[in-house]
C-alpha positions as CSV (number, residue, x, y, z in Angstrom):
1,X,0.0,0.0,0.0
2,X,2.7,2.3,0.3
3,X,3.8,2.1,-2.9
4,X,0.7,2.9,-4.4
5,X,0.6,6.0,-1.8
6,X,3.0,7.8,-5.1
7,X,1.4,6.2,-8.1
8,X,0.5,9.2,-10.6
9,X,0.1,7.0,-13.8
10,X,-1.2,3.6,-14.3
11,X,0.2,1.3,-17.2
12,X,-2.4,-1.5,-18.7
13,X,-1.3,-4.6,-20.9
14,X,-5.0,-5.1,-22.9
15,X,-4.6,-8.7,-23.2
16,X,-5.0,-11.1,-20.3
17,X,-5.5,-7.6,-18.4
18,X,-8.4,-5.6,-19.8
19,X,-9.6,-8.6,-21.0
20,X,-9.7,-12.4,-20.5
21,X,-7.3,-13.0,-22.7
22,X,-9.2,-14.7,-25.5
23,X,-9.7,-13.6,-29.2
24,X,-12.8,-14.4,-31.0
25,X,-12.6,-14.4,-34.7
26,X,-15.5,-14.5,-36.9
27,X,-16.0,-16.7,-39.9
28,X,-15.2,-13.2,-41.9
29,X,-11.7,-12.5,-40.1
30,X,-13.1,-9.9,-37.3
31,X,-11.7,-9.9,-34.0
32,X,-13.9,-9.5,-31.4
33,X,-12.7,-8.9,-27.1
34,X,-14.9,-8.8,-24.0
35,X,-14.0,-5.8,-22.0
36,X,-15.2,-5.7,-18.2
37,X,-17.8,-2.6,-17.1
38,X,-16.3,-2.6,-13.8
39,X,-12.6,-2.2,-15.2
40,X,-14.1,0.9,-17.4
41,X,-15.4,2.0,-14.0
42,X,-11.6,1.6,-12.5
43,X,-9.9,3.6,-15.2
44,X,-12.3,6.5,-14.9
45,X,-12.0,6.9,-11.3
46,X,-8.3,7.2,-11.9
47,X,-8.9,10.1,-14.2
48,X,-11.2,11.6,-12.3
49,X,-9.0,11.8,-9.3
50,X,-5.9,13.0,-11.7
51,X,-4.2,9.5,-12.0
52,X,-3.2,9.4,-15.5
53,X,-3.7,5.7,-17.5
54,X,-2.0,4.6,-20.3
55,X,-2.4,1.5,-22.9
56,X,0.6,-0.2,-24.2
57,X,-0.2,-3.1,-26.2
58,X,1.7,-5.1,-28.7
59,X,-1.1,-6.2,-30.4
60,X,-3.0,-3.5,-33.3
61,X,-7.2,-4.0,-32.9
62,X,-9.6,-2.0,-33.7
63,X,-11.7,-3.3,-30.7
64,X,-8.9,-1.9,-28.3
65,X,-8.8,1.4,-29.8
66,X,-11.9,2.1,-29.8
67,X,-12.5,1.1,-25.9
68,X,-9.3,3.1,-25.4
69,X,-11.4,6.1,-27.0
70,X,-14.1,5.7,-24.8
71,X,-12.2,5.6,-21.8
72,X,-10.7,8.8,-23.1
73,X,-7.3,7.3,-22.4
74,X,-4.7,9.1,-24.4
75,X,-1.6,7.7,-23.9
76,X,-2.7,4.8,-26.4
77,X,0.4,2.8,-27.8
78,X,-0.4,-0.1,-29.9
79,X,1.6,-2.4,-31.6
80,X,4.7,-2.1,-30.0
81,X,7.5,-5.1,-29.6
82,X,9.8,-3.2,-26.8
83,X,6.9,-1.4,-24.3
84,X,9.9,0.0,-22.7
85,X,10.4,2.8,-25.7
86,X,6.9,4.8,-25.7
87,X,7.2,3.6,-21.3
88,X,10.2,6.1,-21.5
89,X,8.4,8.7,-23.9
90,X,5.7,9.0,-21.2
91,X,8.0,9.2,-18.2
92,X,9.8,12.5,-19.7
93,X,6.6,14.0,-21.2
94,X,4.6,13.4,-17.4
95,X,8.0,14.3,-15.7
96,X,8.1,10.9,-13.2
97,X,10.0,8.6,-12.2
98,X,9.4,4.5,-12.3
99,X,8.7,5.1,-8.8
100,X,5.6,6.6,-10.0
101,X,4.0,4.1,-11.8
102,X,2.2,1.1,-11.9
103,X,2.2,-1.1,-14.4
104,X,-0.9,-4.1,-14.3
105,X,0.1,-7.7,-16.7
106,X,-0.1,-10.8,-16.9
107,X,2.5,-12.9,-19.5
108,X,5.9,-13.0,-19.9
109,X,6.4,-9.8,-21.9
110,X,5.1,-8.0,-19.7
111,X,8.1,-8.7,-17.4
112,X,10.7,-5.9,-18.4
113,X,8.1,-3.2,-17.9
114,X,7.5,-4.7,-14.6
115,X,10.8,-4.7,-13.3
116,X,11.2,-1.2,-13.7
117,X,8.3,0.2,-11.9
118,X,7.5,1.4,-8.6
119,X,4.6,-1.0,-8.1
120,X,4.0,-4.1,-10.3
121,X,0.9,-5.6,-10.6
122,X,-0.1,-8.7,-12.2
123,X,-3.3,-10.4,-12.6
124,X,-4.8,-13.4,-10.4
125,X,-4.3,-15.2,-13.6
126,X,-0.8,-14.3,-14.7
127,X,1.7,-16.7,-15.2
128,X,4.3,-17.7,-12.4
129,X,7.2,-15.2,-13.7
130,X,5.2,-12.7,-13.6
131,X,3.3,-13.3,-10.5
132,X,7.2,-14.0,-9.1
133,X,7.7,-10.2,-10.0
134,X,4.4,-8.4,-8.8
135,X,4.5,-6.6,-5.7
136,X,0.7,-6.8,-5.7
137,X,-1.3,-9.7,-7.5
138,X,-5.1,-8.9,-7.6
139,X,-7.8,-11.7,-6.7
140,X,-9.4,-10.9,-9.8
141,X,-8.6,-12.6,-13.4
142,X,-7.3,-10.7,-16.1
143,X,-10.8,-8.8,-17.5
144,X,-13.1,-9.8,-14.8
145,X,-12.5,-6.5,-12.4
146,X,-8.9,-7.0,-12.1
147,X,-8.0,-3.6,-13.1
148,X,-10.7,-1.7,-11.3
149,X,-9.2,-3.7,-8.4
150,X,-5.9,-2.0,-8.8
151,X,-8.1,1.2,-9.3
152,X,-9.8,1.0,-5.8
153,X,-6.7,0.1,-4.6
154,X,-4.4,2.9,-5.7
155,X,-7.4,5.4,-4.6
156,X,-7.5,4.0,-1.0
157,X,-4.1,4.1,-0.4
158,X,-3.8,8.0,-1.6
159,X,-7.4,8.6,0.1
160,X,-9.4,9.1,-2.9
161,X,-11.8,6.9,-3.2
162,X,-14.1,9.0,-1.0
163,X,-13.7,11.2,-3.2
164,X,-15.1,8.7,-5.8
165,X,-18.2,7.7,-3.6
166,X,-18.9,11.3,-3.4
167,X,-19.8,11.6,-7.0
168,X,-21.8,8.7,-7.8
């Protein structure tokens, strides 16, 4: 909990995190992913308390993109191999530090993002490695609340989430 006392941005994998980590593809070749309400929920409560999210994905999809764009999340980075270039392009535009962050995944390339930030999250239903280099691993599965989790989390810790409560 102290760690998340500092946490001024929040860094979501989309696959596995935001979602369950399944693909569905339609007889014509469209992808389709099931997002959580209450991890939509999560992300806005962040914003609205001046916790900045971002999206880096290494995947391209149309489906992301657009949930991304509903969120209003615009530090949006998709298809990128080595998360740790746009994670550094962020860090001098916000002026933090990796103390500062929080990153949220759940598979093995999410590990080098992980190890550099203050507080590493991983899913309930990460794989070991990762799990091995959380400092906080949520009961919920990867797009079934887990990120609002971290949300309600991050707010308590910095006394915000009244805030939250107070507005709904």
């Amino acid at each position: 909990m102290d760690k998340a006392k500092g946490i001024k941005l929040v860094i979501l994998d989309v696959d596995g995190v935001m979602t369950d980590g399944r693909i569905v593809i339609d007889d014509n070749g469209v992808e389709q992913r099931n997002f959580d309400i209450k991890d939509g929920f999560g992300v806005v409560a962040l914003q609205m308390t001046g916790i900045d999210v971002a999206i880096i994905t290494s995947k391209k999809s149309g489906a992301v993109r657009h949930r991304a764009e509903e969120l209003k999340i615009k530090r949006f980075h998709e298809g990128i191999k080595k998360k740790v270039e746009p994670y550094e392009e962020i860090l001098k535009e916000m002026n933090i530090t990796d103390a500062d962050v929080c990153y949220v995944g759940d598979d093995l390339v999410d590990l080098s993002m992980m190890r550099r930030v203050g507080l590493p999250v991983a899913v309930a239903d990460a794989v070991e490695e990762v799990k091995d280099a959380a400092g906080y691993i949520t009961m919920a599965c990867g797009g079934h609340g887990a990120v609002r989790e971290v949300a309600e989390m991050i707010l308590k810790a910095q006394g915000k989430w009244d805030k939250i409560l107070s507005k709904i």
